[in-house]
Structures are given as structure tokens and as C-alpha cells.
C-alpha positions as CSV (number, residue, x, y, z in Angstrom):
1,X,80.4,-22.9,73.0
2,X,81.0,-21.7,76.5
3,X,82.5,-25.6,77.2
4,X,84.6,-25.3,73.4
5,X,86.0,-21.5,75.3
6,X,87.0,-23.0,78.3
7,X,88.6,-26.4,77.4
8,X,90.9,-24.0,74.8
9,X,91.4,-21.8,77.9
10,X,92.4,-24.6,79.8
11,X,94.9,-26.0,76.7
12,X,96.3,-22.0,76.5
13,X,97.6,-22.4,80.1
14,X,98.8,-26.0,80.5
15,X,100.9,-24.9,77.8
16,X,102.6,-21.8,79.3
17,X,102.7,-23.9,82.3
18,X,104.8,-26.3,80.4
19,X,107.1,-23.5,79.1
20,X,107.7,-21.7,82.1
21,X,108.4,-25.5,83.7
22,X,111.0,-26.2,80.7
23,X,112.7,-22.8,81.1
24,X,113.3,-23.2,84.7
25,X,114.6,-26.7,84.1
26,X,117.0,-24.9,81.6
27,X,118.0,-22.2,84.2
28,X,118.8,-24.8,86.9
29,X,120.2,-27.3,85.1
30,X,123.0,-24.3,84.1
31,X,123.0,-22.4,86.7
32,X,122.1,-24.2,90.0
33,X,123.4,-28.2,89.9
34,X,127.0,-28.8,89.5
35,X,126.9,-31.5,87.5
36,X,127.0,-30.7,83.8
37,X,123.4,-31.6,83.2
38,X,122.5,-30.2,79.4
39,X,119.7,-27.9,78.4
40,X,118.7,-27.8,74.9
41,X,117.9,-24.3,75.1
42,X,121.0,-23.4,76.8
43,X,122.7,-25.5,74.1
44,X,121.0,-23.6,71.3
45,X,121.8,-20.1,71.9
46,X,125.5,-20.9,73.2
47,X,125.9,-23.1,70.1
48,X,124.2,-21.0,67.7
49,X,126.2,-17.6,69.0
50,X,129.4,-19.5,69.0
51,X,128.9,-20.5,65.6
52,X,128.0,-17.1,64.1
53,X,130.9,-15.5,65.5
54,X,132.8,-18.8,64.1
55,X,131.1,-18.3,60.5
56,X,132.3,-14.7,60.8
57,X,135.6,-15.2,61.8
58,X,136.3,-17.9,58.8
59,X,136.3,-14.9,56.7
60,X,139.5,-14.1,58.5
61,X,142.7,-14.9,56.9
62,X,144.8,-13.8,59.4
63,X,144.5,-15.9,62.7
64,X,145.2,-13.0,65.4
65,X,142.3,-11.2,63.6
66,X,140.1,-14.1,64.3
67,X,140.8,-14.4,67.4
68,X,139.9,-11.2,68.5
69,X,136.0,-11.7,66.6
70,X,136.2,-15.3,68.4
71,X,137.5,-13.6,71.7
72,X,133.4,-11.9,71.7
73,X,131.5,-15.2,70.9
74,X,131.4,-17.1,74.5
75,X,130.7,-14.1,76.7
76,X,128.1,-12.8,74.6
77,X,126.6,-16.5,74.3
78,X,125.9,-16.3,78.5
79,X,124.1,-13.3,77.5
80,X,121.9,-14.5,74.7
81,X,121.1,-17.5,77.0
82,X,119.3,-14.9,79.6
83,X,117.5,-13.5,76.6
84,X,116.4,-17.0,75.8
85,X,115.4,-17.7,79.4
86,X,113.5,-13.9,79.5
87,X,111.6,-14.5,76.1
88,X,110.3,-18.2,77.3
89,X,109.1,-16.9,80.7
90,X,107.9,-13.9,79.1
91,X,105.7,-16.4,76.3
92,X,105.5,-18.7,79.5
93,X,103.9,-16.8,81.8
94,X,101.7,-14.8,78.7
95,X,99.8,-18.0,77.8
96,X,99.0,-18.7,81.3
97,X,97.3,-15.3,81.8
98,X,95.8,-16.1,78.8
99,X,94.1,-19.5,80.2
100,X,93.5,-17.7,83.1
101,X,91.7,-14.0,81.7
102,X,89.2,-12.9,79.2
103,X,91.8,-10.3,77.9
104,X,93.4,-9.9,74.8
105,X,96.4,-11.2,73.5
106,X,98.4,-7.9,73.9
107,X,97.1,-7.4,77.1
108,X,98.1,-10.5,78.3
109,X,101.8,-10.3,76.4
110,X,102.3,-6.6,78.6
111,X,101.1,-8.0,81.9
112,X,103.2,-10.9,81.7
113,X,106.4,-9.1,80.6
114,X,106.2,-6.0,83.6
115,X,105.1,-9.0,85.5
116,X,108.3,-10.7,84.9
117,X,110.5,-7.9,85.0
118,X,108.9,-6.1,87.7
119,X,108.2,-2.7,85.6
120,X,104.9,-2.6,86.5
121,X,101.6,-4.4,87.7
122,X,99.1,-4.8,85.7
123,X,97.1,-7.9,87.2
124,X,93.5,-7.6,87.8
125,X,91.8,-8.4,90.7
126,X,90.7,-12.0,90.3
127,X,92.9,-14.4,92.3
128,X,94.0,-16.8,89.5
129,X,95.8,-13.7,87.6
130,X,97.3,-12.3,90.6
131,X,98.7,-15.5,91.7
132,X,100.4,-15.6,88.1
133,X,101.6,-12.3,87.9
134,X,103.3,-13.3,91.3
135,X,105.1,-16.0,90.2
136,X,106.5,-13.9,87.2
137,X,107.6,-11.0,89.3
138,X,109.5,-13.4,91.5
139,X,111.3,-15.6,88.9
140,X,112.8,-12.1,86.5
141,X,115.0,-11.4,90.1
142,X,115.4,-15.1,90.9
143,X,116.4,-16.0,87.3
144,X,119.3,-12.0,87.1
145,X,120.3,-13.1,90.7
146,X,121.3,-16.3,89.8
147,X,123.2,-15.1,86.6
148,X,124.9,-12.6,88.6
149,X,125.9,-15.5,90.7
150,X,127.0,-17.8,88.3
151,X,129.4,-15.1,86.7
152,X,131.7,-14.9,89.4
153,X,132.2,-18.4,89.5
154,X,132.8,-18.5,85.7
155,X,135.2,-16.1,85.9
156,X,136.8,-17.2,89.0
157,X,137.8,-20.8,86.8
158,X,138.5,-18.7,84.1
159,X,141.2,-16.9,85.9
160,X,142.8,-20.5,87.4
161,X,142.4,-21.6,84.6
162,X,144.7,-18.8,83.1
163,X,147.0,-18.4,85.9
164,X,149.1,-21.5,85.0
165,X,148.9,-21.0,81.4
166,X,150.6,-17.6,81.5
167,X,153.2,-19.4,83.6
168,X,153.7,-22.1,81.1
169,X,155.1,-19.7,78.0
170,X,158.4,-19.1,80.2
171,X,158.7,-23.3,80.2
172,X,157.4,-24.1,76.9
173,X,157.4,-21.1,74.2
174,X,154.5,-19.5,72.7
175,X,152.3,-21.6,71.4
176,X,153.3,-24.2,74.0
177,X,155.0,-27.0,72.8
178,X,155.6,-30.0,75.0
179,X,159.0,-31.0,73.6
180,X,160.0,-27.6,74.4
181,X,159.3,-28.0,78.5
182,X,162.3,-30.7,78.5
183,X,164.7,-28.6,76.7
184,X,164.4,-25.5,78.4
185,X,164.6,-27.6,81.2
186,X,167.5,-29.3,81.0
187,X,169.3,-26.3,79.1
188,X,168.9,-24.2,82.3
189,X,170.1,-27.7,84.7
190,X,166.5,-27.5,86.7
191,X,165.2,-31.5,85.6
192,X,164.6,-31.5,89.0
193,X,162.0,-28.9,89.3
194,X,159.8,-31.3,87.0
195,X,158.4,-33.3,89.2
196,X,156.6,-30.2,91.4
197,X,155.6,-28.9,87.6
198,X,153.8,-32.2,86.7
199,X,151.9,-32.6,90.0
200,X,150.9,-28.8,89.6
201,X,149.0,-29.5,86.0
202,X,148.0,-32.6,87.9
203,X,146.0,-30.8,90.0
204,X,145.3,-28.1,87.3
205,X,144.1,-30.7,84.9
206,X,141.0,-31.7,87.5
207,X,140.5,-28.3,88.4
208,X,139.5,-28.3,84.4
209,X,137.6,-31.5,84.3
210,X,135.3,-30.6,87.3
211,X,134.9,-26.7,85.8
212,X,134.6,-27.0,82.0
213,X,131.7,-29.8,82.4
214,X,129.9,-27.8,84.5
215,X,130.1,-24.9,82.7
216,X,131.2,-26.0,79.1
217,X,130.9,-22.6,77.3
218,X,134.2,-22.1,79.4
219,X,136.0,-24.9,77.0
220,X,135.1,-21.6,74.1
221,X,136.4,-18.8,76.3
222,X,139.8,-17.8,74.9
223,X,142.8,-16.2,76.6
224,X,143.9,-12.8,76.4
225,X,146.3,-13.3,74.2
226,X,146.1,-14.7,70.5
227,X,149.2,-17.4,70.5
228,X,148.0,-18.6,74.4
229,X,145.4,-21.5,74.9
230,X,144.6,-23.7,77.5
231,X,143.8,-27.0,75.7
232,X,147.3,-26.6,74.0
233,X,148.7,-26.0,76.9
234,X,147.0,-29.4,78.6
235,X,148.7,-31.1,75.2
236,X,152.1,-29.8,75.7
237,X,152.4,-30.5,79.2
238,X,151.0,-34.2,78.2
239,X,153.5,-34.6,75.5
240,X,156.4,-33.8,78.1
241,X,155.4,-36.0,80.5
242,X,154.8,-38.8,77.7
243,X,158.5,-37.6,76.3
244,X,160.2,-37.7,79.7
245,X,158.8,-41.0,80.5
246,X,159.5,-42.9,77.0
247,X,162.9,-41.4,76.9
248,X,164.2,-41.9,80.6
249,X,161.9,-43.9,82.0
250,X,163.9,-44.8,85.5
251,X,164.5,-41.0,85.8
252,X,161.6,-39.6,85.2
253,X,159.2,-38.5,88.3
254,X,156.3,-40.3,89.2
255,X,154.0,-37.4,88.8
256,X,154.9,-37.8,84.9
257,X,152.9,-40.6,84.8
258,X,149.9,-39.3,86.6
259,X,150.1,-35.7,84.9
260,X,149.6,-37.3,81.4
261,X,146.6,-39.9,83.6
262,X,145.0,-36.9,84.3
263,X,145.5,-34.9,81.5
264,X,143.2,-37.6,79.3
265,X,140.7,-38.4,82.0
266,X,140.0,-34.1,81.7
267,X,139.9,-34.3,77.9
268,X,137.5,-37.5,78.4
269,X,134.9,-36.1,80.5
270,X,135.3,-32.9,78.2
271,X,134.3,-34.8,75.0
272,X,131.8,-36.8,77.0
273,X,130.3,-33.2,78.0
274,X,130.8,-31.6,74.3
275,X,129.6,-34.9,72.3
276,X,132.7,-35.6,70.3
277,X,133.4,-39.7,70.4
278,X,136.6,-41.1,71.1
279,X,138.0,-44.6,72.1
280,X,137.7,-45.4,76.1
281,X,140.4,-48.1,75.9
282,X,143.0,-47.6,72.6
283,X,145.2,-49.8,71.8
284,X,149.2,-49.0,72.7
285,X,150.6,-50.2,69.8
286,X,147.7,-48.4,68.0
287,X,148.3,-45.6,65.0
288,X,148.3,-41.8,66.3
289,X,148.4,-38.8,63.8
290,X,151.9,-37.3,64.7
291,X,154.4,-38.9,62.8
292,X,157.9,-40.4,63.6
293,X,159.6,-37.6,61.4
294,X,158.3,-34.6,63.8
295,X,159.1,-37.3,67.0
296,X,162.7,-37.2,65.6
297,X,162.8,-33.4,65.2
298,X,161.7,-33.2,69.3
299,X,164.3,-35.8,70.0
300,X,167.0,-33.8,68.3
301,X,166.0,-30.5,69.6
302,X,166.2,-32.4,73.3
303,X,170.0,-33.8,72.6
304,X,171.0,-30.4,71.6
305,X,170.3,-28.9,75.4
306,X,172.4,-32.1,77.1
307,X,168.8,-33.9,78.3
308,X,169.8,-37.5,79.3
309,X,168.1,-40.0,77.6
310,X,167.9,-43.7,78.4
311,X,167.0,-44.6,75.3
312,X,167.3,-44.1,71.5
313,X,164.8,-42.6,69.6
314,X,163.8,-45.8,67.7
315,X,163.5,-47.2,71.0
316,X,161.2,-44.9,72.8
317,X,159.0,-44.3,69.5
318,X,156.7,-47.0,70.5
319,X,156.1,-46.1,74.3
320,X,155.7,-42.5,73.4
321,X,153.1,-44.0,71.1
322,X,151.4,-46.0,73.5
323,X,151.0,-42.8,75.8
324,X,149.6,-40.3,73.2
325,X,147.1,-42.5,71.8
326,X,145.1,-42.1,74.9
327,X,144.6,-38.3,74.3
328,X,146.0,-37.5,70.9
329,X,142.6,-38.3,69.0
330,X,140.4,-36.0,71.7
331,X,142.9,-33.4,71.4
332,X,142.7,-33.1,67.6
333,X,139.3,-32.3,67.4
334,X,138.8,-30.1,70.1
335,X,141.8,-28.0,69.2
336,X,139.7,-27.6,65.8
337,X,136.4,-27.2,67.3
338,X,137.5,-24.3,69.5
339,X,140.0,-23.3,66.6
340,X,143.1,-22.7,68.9
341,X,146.3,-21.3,67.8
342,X,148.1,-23.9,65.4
343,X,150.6,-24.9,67.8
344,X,152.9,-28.1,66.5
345,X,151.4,-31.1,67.5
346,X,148.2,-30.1,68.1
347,X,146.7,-31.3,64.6
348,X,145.5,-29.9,61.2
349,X,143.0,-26.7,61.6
350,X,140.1,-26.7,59.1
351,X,140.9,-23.2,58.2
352,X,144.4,-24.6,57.1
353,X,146.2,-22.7,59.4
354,X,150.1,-23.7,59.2
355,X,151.5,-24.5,62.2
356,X,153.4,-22.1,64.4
357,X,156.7,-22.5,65.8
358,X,157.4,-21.5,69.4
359,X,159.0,-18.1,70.2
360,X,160.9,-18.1,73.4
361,X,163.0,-15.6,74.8
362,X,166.4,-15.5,74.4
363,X,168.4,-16.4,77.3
364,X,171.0,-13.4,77.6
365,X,174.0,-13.1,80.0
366,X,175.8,-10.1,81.7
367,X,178.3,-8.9,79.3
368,X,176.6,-9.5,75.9
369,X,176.7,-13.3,76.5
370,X,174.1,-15.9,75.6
371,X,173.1,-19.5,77.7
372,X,173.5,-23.1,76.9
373,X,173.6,-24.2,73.3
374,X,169.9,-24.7,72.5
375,X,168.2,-22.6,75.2
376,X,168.0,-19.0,72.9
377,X,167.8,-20.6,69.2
378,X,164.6,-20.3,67.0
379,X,162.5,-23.3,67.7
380,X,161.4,-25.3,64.5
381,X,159.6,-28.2,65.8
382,X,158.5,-29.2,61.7
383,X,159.9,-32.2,60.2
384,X,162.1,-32.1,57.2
385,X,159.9,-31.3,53.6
């Protein structure tokens, strides 16, 4: 009997050894290594609060009321985590006093838990329990201190992140759209200035490779405001770059080329981190989702603001093609997923939400005067019905 006590003693703390074991892994792999590693913890209660606030928020009709319900769901999902983390060190280090002591179940469950959180100590004098209770009073500081340094760094990329987005609605409307970033553009004479923009999201578009893997519940933190996201931000910015370069290919700037290059790399390594598949080598001449009607409708809306253009329409179709394919499909489903504002070409929403033109300012003049034909009209960017 005493052997049949013992050997369950002994099963009681190997297994709160492994918890408190798989807990820390989940804490370090989150917190501590910068490389995106996953936890399946970590996963579970940032998935699982994301998608409550997500089932909630499908209630919603109206989309800026949504997005004020969604606006709660990743913050309070970093929180839930450290509840996860606090329960399983809490069970962790309960069922190792319990392999360890001759007390009840309660008992052990209360020492554990002011253990952890340093309330109070209740360990006995035997070695083996005050050893444990050691370890849990250390790891409830380790594990808040670490939180409270992995905040600031969340929110630091948050706000880069955020910085050049803002900036973007004066370029390309709100909702971005890429078209939009030529006109406005070449309606104000500053084509020029294009090649410092693209080698800014350049550099922005790795800044959000190497910060939304390692901390993906920042791909689910929205901006402050409802029409403002950063993935369609990424897209428009894309689109431009893929427009400039299919429609004046000798004229447009280098950093076109490498602003769309790294624009798809970011959305690949996102995907790879979030688990949504997607081609690693599409074929140029393959199908993508926007059609040539809305291509035509961006074309026309560029020839009313004087951009120059190397090429007809029908004639840059097929390059502009070959450059969205590479991040067209990763784009769709993400812009779903996170259910960002319906901005055109950013694909259909599975709440059906209708696409949403962009509002720009209108460009006024001394006197009661307006700009350049093009630069203050309404912006429809949706093909004919």
C-alpha cells in the first residue's frame, strides 16, 4: 500500500513538473526568442478571444460598429494569455506539492497559488516543499516582468507600424487605394517624390515582416480609426508600384520594383506564421481575382490627372497581372481573416460588406478655386454594373 501511495505520489509530480515545463516553454517561446516560434497555448486563448469578439461582432451590421467590438479583441487576448500562463503554473506547481506532501488537495491548490503570486508562504518545513514553493514564488514575477517587457515592444511596432499609415490617407484616400497614390500624384506634378515613397514602405514592409511574425497577434490589432488598416495599406501601395511599373515601365523608379518584392515577401512570411497556404512560385500569366473592368476604371481615373503612360491599357493588363499574382491571393484572405475595412481591391468580405470608395480631401485654392481636373472629384474605383 505504502509502495501503491508513493508511486502515485511520484506520477502526481512528474505531471505538474511537466505542466509547469510546457507553460514556460509557452512563455518563452512568446515572450523571450524572436523568432515566431508557436505555442499552442498561446495560440488557444489569442485564437479563441479573437474569435469571440469576431462571433460578436458578426452580429454587427454596420462595419464602424464592428470595428469598435473588434478594436477590444487583440489587447484583451495578451491578457487572457497571462491568465492561461497563471492557471497552468498555478495547476503546475499544485500537483507537484502534491507529489511532494501528505496534504490535501486544497491545501496544496492555496500553497501553490500565494506561492506563485507571492501573497503569502505557506510551505512547510520539509526541504522538498520549500524548494517548490521557491520556484513558484520566483516564476509569478519572472513570468509579470516579462509581460511588462514585451508590451512596450508591442506597442512600440504598433506605433511604426501606424505612423506611415496615417501618412498614407493624404496619398491614397481613405480606405487606401493604390490606383489613387498615382493620381494624386501626378495631379499635384510630384511623380518624382515616388521613388523616396516606395523605398520608405520598402523599408516599412520588413519592419512588418520581422514584427508581425514575432508577435502575430499584432497582424489582429486594428488602427484607431475604422476606414484605416495596415494590410490595405501594404496592398495599395503594392498595387501602385505594380501600376507605375506596367504602365511606364522606363519611368518608373527602381524602388517600384522592390517595394512590390517586399511587400509579398512580408505577406509570405505572415501567412507562413498565421497558416493560411498560398503558391511560392505563381505563374505570371496566371488568373488573379480583380478583373480587367475595375483595371480599366484605375486606368481611366489615372488619364484624367495627366499621368504619362507608356502603354495602353490592353497592353499593360498582362504585366500588371503578372505582378499581383504574387500577392493578390495572400492578400484576399488575410484582409477577411482580420476583417479590414472593404477597401476596393482588397477582395470580397464574408460579412458581405460592399466595397468602399476612397474619400479624399478636396484640393481647394485661394479665392474659391479648386486643383487639377481629377485631384478633388469623388473617387469611384467600381467597374461599370
Amino acid at each position: 500500500m505504502v509502495a501503491t501511495m508513493e508511486g502515485a505520489h511520484a506520477v502526481v509530480a512528474v505531471l505538474g513538473a511537466v505542466i509547469v515545463i510546457y507553460v514556460w516553454s509557452s512563455v518563452i517561446r512568446t515572450l523571450v526568442v524572436p523568432r515566431g516560434l508557436r505555442s499552442a497555448l498561446t495560440g488557444v486563448a489569442q485564437k479563441g478571444t479573437i474569435g469571440l469578439f469576431s462571433l460578436i461582432g458578426g452580429r454587427v451590421r454596420s462595419f464602424e460598429a464592428r470595428d469598435r467590438i473588434l478594436a477590444w479583441a487583440a489587447p484583451l487576448s495578451i491578457l487572457v494569455t497571462l491568465v492561461f500562463w497563471i492557471v497552468g503554473f498555478v495547476l503546475g506547481y499544485s500537483l507537484l506539492l502534491a507529489g511532494v506532501s501528505d496534504e490535501s488537495v486544497g491545501t496544496d491548490v492555496r500553497e501553490g497559488a500565494s506561492a506563485l503570486l507571492a501573497l503569502t508562504f505557506l510551505g512547510k518545513s520539509r526541504a522538498s516543499l520549500t524548494i517548490v514553493d521557491l520556484f513558484a514564488a520566483a516564476t509569478g514575477p519572472v513570468v509579470i516582468g516579462l509581460l511588462v517587457g514585451y508590451l512596450p515592444t508591442l506597442y512600440a511596432s504598433y506605433s511604426r507600424r501606424e505612423t506611415d499609415v496615417t501618412m498614407l490617407e493624404a496619398r491614397a484616400g481613405e480606405p487606401n487605394w493604390g490606383p489613387e497614390i498615382l493620381a494624386r500624384h501626378a495631379s499635384i506634378d510630384s511623380l518624382d517624390a515616388l521613388d523616396g515613397f516606395f523605398r520608405d514602405w520598402e523599408r516599412w514592409a520588413a519592419d512588418i515582416s520581422e514584427s508581425h511574425t514575432n508577435y502575430p497577434v499584432l497582424v489582429h490589432v486594428r488602427s484607431a480609426r475604422p476606414l484605416r488598416n495596415w494590410l490595405v495599406g501594404m496592398v495599395s501601395v503594392m498595387d501602385a508600384a505594380a501600376l507605375n511599373l506596367a504602365l511606364a515601365p522606363s519611368s518608373a523608379p527602381s524602388s517600384a520594383r522592390m517595394a512590390v518584392r517586399a511587400g509579398f515577401v512580408c505577406l509570405r512570411d505572415i501567412a507562413t506564421t498565421v497558416n493560411i497556404d498560398f503558391d511560392a512560385d505563381p505563374d505570371p500569366d496566371g488568373e488573379i481575382q480583380l478583373t480587367y473592368d475595375e483595371f480599366l476604371r484605375a486606368v481611366a481615373r489615372l488619364e484624367s490627372t495627366g499621368f504619362p503612360m507608356e502603354r495602353t491599357a490592353q497592353e499593360a493588363w498582362p504585366h500588371f497581372r503578372g505582378w499581383r499574382v504574387n500577392y493578390e491571393a495572400i492578400a484576399y484572405v488575410l484582409a477577411d481573416r482580420i476583417d479590414a475595412v472593404a477597401a476596393p481591391w482588397t477582395g470580397p468580405r464574408r460579412r458581405g460588406d460592399a466595397p468602399i470608395p476612397p474619400r479624399t480631401p478636396r484640393n481647394r485654392l485661394p479665392g474659391g478655386g479648386h486643383g487639377p481636373v481629377g485631384s478633388d472629384r469623388p473617387v469611384d474605383p467600381q467597374p461599370e454594373r
